[in-house]
VOPAGU-2260 file (C-alpha; in pm, 1 decimal, decimal comma):
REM VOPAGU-2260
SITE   aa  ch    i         X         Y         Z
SITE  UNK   A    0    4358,3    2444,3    6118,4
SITE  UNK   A    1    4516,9    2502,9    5780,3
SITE  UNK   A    2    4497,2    2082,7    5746,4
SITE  UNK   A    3    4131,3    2099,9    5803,8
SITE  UNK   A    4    4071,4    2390,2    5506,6
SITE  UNK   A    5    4342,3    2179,2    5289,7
SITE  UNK   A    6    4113,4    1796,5    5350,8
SITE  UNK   A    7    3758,9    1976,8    5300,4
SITE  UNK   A    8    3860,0    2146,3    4964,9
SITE  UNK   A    9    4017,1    1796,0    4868,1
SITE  UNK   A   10    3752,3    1621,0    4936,8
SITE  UNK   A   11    3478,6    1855,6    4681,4
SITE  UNK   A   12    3474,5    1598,9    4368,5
SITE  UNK   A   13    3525,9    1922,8    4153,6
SITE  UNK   A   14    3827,4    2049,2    4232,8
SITE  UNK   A   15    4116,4    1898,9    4088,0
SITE  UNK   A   16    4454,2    2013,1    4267,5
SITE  UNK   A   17    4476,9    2205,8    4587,4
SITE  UNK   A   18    4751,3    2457,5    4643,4
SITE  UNK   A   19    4858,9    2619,1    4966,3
SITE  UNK   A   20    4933,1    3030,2    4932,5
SITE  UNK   A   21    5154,3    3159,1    5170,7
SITE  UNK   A   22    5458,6    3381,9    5284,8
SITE  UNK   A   23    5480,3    3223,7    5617,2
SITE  UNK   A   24    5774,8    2969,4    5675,2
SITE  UNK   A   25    5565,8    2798,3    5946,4
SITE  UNK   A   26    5254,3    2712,2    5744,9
SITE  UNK   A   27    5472,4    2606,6    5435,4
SITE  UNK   A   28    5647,9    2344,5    5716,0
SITE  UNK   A   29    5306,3    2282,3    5815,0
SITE  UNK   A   30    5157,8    2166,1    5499,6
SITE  UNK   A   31    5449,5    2007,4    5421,3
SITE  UNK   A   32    5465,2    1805,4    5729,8
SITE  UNK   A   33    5140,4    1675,7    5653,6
SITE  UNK   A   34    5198,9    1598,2    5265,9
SITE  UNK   A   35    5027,6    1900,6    5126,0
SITE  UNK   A   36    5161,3    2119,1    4797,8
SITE  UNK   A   37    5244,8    2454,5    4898,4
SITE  UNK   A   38    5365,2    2763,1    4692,8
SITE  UNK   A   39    5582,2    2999,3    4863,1
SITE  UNK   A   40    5476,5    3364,2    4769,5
SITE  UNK   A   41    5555,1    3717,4    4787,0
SITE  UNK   A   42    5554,3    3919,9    5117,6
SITE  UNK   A   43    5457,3    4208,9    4945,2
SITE  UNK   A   44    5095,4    4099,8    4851,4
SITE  UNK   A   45    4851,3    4383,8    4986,8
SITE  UNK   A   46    4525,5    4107,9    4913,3
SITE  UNK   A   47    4482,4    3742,2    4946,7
SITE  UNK   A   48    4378,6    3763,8    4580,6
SITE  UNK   A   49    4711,4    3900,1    4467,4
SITE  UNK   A   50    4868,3    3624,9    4662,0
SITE  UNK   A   51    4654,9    3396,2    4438,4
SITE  UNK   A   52    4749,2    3549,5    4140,8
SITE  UNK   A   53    5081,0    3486,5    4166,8
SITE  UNK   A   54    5085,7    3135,7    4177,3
SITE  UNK   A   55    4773,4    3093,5    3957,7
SITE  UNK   A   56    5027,8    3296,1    3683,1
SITE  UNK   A   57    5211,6    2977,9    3642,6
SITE  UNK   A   58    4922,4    2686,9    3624,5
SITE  UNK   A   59    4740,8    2586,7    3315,6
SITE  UNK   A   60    4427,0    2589,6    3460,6
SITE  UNK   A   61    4058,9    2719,3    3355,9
SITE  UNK   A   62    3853,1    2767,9    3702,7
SITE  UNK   A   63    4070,6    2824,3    4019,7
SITE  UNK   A   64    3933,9    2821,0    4340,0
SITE  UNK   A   65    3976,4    3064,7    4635,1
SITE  UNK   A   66    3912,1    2908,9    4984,6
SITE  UNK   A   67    4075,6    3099,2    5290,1
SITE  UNK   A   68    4272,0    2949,1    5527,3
SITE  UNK   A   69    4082,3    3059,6    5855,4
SITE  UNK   A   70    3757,5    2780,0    5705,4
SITE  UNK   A   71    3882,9    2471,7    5859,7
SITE  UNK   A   72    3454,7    2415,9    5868,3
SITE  UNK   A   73    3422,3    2446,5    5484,8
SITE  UNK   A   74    3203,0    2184,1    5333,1
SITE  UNK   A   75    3356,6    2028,2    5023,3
SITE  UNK   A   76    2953,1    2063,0    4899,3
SITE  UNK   A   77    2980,5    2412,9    4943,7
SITE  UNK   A   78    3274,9    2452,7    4732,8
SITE  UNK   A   79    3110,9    2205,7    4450,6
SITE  UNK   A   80    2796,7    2472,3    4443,3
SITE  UNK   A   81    3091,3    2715,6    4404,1
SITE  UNK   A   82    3203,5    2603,1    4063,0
SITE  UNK   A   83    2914,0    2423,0    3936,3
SITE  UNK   A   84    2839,0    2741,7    3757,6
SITE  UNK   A   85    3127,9    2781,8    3603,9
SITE  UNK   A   86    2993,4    2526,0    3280,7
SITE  UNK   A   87    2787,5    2854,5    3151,8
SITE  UNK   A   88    3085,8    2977,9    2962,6
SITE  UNK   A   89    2952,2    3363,4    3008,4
SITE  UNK   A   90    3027,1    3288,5    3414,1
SITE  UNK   A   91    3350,6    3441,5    3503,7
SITE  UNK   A   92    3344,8    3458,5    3845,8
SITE  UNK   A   93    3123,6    3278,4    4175,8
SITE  UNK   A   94    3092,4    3333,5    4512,2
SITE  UNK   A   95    2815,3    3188,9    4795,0
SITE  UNK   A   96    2572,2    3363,6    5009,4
SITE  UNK   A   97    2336,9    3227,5    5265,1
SITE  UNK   A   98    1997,1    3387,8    5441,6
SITE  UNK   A   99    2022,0    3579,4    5761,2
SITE  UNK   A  100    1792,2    3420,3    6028,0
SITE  UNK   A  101    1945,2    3616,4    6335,6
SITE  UNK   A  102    1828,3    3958,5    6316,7
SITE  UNK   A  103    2173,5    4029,7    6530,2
SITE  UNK   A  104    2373,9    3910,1    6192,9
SITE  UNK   A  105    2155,7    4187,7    5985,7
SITE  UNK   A  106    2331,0    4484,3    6260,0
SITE  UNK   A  107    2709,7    4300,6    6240,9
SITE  UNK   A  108    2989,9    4478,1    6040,8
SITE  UNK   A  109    3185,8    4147,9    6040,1
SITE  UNK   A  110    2850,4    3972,0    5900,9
SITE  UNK   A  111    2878,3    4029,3    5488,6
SITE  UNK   A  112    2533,4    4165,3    5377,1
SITE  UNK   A  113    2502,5    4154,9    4965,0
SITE  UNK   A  114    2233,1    4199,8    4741,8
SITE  UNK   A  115    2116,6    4075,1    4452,0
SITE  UNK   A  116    1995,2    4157,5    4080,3
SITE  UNK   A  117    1684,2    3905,7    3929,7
SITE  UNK   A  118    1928,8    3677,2    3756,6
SITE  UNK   A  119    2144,9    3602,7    4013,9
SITE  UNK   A  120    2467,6    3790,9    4027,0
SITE  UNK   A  121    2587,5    4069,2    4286,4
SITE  UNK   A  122    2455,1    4429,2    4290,6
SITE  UNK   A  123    2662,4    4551,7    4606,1
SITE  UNK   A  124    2873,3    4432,1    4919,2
SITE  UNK   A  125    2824,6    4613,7    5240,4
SITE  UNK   A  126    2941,0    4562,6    5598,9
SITE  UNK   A  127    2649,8    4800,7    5643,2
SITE  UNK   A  128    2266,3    4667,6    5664,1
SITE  UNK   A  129    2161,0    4634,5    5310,0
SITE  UNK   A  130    1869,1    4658,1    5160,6
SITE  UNK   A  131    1720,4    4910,8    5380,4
SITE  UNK   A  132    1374,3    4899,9    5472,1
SITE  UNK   A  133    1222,4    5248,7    5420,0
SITE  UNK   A  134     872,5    5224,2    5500,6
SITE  UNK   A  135     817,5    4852,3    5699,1
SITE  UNK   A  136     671,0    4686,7    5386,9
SITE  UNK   A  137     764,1    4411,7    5130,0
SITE  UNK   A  138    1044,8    4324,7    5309,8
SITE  UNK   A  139    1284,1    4130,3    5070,1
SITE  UNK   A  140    1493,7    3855,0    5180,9
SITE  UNK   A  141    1848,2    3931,0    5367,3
SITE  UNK   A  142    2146,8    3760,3    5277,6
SITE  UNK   A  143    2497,8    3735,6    5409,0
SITE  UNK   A  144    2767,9    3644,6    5197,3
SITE  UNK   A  145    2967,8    3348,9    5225,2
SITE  UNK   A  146    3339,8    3453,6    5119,6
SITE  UNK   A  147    3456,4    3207,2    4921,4
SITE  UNK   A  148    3549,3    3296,5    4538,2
SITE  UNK   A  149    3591,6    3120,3    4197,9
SITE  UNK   A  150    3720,2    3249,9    3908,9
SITE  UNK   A  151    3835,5    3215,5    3535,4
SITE  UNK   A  152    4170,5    3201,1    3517,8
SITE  UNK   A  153    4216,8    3481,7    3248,8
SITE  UNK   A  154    3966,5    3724,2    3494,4
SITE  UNK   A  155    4160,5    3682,9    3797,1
SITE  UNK   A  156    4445,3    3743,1    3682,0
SITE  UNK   A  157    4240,6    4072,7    3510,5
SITE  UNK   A  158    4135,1    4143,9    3865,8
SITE  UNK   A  159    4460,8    4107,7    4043,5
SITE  UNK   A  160    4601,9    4377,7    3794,4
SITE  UNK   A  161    4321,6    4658,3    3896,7
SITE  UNK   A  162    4379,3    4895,4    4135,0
SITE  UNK   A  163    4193,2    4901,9    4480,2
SITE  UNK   A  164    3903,3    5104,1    4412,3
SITE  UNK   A  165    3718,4    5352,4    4654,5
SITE  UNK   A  166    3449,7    5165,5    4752,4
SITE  UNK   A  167    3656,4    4864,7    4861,7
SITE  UNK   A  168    3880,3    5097,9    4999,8
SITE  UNK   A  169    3573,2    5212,8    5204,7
SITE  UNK   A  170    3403,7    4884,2    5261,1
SITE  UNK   A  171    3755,7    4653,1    5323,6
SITE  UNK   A  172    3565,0    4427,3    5092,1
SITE  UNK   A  173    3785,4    4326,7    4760,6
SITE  UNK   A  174    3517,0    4148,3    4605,2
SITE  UNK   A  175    3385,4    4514,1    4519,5
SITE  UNK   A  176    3666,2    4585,0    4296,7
SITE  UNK   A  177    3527,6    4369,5    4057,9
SITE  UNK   A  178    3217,1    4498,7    4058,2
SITE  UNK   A  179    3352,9    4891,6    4032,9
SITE  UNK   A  180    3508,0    4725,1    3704,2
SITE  UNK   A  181    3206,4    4575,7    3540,9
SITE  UNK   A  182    3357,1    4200,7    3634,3
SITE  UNK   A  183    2988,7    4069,7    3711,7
SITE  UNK   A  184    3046,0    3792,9    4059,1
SITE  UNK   A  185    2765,1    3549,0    3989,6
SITE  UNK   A  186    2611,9    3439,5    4376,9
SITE  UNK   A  187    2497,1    3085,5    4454,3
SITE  UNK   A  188    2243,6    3007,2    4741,8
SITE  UNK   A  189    2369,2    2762,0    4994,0
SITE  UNK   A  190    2302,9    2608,7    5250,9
SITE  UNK   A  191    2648,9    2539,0    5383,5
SITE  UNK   A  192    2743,2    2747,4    5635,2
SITE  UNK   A  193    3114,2    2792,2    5804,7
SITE  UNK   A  194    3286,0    2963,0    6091,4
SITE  UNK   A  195    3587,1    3208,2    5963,7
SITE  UNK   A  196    3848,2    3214,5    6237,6
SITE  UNK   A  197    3895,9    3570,7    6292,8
SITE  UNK   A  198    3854,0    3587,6    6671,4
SITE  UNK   A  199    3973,5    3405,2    6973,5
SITE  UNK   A  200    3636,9    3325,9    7040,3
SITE  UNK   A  201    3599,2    3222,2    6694,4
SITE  UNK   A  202    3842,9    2969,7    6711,4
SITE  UNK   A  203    3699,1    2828,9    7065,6
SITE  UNK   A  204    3407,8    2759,8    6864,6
SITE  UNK   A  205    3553,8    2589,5    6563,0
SITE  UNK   A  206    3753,3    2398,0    6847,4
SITE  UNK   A  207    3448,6    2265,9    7021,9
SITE  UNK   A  208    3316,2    2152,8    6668,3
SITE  UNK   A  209    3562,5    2003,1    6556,2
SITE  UNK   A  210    3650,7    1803,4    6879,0
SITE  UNK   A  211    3582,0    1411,5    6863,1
SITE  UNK   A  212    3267,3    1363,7    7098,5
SITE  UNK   A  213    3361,9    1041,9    7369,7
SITE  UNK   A  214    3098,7     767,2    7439,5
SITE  UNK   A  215    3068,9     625,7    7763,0
């Protein structure tokens, strides 16, 4: 799996150098095995973004990118529309979101609901169904978010050095410690979706996708 997330961010014409995170022996030998650059990190790291701060702490770099390793169905599009953004020089910090079709995805706690102010950039995260519709009127569009994150390198770092805050706490969402902080997360439509691999079933699915179809 971590070979398909490595080839897909490789392939996005934008991104420059991909890095492999980790603390695990076994996915270090993996990438390895397969001629990828992996950084070998603390096991201490409470967040993923921590884990990226540590390496990022030693690159001379201006954008990094933060792709999990559980998207082995990212598109390298996706992660273009991701830091496309980022030649505003106000722009400190991206992520993607997506509309909900499936009413079901609107009721899920592992579906990402987040909401948006008129120029573009993240109001609130919630696991939660958000907006809510008070009276049945004007309903606004519903969008889930996509979690994939890219950031200056000066604000992650910035980020990295916060403390959890109660909200994210709350929501197990880490994105919302930037917002608690004033670190405005501008959100780009797409229409790339992806399957995180957080389930068994999950990863049936990603199997069956991913699994050259046979002629006869």
């Amino acid at each position: 799996m971590i070979e398909h997330v490595y080839r897909r961010v490789q392939a996005s014409p934008l991104v420059s150098h991909v890095i492999v995170a980790t603390d695990d022996l076994r996915i270090a030998t993996r990438v390895n095995g397969f001629g990828g650059q992996v950084k070998m990190t603390s096991i201490d790291h409470p967040s993923g973004t921590d884990r990226l701060a540590e390496v990022v702490a030693s690159l001379d770099c201006d954008v990094v990118v933060n792709v999990q390793g559980d998207e082995p169905l990212i598109d390298p599009r996706a992660i273009s529309e991701l830091v496309a953004p980022f030649s505003d020089p106000t722009v400190v910090m991206t992520t993607l979101y997506r509309r909900i079709k499936d009413p079901a995805e609107f009721a899920n706690p592992n579906v990402v609901k987040v909401v948006l102010d008129r120029a573009g950039f993240a109001l609130y995260f919630s696991r939660a169904p958000i907006p809510h519709h008070r009276d049945g009127r004007g309903w606004p569009p519903q969008f889930a978010h996509v979690g994939i994150y890219a950031y200056r390198r000066q604000a992650l770092l910035v980020l990295a050095a916060l403390e959890p805050t109660p909200l994210e706490r709350a929501e197990s969402l880490e994105q919302l410690r930037a917002l608690e902080h004033g670190i405005r997360i501008r959100a780009i439509e797409t229409s790339y979706d992806s399957i995180g691999v957080d389930t068994p079933a999950d990863l049936e699915a990603v199997r069956r996708l991913l699994m050259p179809t046979s002629s006869n």
